[in-house]
DSSP file (Angstrom, degrees, kcal/mol; ACC not computed):
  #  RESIDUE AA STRUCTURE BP1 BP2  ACC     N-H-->O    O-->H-N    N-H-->O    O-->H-N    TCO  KAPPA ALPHA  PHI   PSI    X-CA   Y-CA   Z-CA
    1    1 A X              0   0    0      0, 0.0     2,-0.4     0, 0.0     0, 0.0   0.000 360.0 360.0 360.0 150.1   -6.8   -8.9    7.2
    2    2 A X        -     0   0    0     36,-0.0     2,-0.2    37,-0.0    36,-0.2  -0.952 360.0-130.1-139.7 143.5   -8.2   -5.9    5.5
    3    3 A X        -     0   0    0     34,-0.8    34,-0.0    -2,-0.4    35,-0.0  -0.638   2.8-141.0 -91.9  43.9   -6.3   -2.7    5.1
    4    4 A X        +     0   0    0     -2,-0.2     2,-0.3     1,-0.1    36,-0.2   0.441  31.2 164.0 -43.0 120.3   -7.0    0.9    5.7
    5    5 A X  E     -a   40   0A   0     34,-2.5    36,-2.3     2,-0.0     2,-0.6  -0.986  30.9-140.3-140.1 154.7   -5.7    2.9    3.1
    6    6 A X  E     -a   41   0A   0     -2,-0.3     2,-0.4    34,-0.2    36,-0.2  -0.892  19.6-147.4-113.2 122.4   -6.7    7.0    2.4
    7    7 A X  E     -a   42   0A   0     34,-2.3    36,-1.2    -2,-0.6     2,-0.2  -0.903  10.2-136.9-115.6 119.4   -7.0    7.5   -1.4
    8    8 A X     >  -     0   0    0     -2,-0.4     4,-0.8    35,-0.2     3,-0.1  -0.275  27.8-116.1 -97.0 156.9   -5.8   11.4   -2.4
    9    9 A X  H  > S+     0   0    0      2,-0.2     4,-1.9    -2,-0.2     5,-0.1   0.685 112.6  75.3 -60.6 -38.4   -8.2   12.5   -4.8
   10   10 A X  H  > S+     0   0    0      2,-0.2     4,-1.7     1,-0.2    -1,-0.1   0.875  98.9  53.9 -40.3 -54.1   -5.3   12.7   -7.6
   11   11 A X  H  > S+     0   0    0      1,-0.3     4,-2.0     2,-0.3     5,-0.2   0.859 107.1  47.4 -68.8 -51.8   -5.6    8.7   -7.6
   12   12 A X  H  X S+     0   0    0     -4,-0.8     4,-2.8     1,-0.2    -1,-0.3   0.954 113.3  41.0 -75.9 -33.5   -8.9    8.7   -8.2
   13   13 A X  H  < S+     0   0    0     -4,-1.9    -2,-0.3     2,-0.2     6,-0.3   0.684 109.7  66.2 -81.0  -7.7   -9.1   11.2  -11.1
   14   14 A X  H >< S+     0   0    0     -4,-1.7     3,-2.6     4,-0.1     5,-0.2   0.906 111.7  34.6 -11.1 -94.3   -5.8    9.0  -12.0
   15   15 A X  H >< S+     0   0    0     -4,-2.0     3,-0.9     1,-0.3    -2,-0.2   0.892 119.5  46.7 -38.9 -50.8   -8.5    6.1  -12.5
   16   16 A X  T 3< S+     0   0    0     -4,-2.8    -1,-0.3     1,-0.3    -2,-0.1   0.199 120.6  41.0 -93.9  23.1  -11.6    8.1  -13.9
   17   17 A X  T <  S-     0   0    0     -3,-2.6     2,-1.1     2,-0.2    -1,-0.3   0.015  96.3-129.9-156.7  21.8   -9.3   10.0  -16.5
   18   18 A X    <   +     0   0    0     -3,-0.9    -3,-0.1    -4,-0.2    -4,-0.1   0.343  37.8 176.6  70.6 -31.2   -7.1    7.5  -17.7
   19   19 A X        -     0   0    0     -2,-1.1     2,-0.6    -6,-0.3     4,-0.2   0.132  28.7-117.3 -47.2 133.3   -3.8    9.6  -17.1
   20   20 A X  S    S+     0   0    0      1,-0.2    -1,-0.1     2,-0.2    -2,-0.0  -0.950  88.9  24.0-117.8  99.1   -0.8    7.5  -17.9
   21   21 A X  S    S+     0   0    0     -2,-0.6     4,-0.4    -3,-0.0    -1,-0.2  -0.568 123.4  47.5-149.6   0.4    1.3    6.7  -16.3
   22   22 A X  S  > S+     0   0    0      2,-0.1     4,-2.1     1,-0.1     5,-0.6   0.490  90.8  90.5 -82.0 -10.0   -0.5    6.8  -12.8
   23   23 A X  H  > S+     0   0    0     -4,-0.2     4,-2.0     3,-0.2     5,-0.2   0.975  86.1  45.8 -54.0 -53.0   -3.5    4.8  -14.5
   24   24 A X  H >> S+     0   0    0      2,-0.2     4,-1.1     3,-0.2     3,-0.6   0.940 115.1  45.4 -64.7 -80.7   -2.0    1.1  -13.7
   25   25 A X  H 3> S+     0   0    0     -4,-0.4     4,-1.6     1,-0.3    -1,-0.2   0.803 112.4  49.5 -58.0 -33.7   -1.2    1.8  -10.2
   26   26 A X  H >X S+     0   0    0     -4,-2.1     3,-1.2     2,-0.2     4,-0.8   0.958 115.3  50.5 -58.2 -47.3   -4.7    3.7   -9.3
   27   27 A X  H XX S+     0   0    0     -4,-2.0     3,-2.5    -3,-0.6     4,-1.8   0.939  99.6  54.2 -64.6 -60.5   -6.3    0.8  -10.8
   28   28 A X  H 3< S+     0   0    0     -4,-1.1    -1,-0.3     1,-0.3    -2,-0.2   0.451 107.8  60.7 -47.0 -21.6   -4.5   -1.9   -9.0
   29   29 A X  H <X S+     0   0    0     -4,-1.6     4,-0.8    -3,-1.2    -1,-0.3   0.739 109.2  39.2 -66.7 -33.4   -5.9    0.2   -5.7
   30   30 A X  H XX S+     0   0    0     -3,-2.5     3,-1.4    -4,-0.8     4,-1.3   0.941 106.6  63.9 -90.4 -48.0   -9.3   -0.2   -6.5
   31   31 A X  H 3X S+     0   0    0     -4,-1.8     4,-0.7    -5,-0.3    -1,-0.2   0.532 106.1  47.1 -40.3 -24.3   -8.9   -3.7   -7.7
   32   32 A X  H 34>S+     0   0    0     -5,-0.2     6,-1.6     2,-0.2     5,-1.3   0.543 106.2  57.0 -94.2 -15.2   -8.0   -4.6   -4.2
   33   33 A X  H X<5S+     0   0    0     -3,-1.4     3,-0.6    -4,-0.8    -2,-0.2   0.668 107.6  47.3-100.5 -20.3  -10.6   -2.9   -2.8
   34   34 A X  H 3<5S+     0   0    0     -4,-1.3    -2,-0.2     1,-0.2    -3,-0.1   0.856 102.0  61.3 -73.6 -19.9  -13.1   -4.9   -4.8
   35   35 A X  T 3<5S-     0   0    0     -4,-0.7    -1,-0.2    -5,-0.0    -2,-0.2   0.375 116.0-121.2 -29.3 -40.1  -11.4   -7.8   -3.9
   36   36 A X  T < 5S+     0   0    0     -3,-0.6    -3,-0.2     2,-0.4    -2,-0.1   0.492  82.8 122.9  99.7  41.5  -12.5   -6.7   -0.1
   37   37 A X  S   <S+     0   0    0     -5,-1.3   -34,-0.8     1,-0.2    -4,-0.2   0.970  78.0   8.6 -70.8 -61.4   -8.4   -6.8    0.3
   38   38 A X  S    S-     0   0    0     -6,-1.6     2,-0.5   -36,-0.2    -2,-0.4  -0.663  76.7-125.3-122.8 172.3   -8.1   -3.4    1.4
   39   39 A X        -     0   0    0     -2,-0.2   -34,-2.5    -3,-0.1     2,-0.3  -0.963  30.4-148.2-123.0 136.0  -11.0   -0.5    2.5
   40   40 A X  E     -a    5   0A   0     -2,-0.5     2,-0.4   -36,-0.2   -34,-0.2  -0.575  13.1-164.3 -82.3 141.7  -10.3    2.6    0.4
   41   41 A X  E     -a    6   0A   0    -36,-2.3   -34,-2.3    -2,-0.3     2,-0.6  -0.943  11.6-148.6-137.4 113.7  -11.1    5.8    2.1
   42   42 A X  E      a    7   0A   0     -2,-0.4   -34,-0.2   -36,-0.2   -36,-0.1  -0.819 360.0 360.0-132.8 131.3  -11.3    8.4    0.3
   43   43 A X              0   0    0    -36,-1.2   -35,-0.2    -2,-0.6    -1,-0.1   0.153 360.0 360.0-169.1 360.0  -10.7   12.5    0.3
């Protein structure tokens, strides 16, 4: 089963920027969407 989730923009400049302490969970989103766990939508 594959997952809709809507990805804030924060979370992704979270990911591209490193930002700790939001860095581990932003990753672990993306990581699931490479996975083809969940489909990331994002805005």
């Amino acid at each position: 089963m594959v997952y809709k989730l809507f990805v804030d923009s924060d979370v992704i400049i979270d990911f591209f920027t490193d930002r700790k302490p939001h860095v581990n969970p932003a990753s672990e989103l993306f990581d699931l969407n490479e996975q083809s766990k969940t489909l990331c939508i994002c805005g």
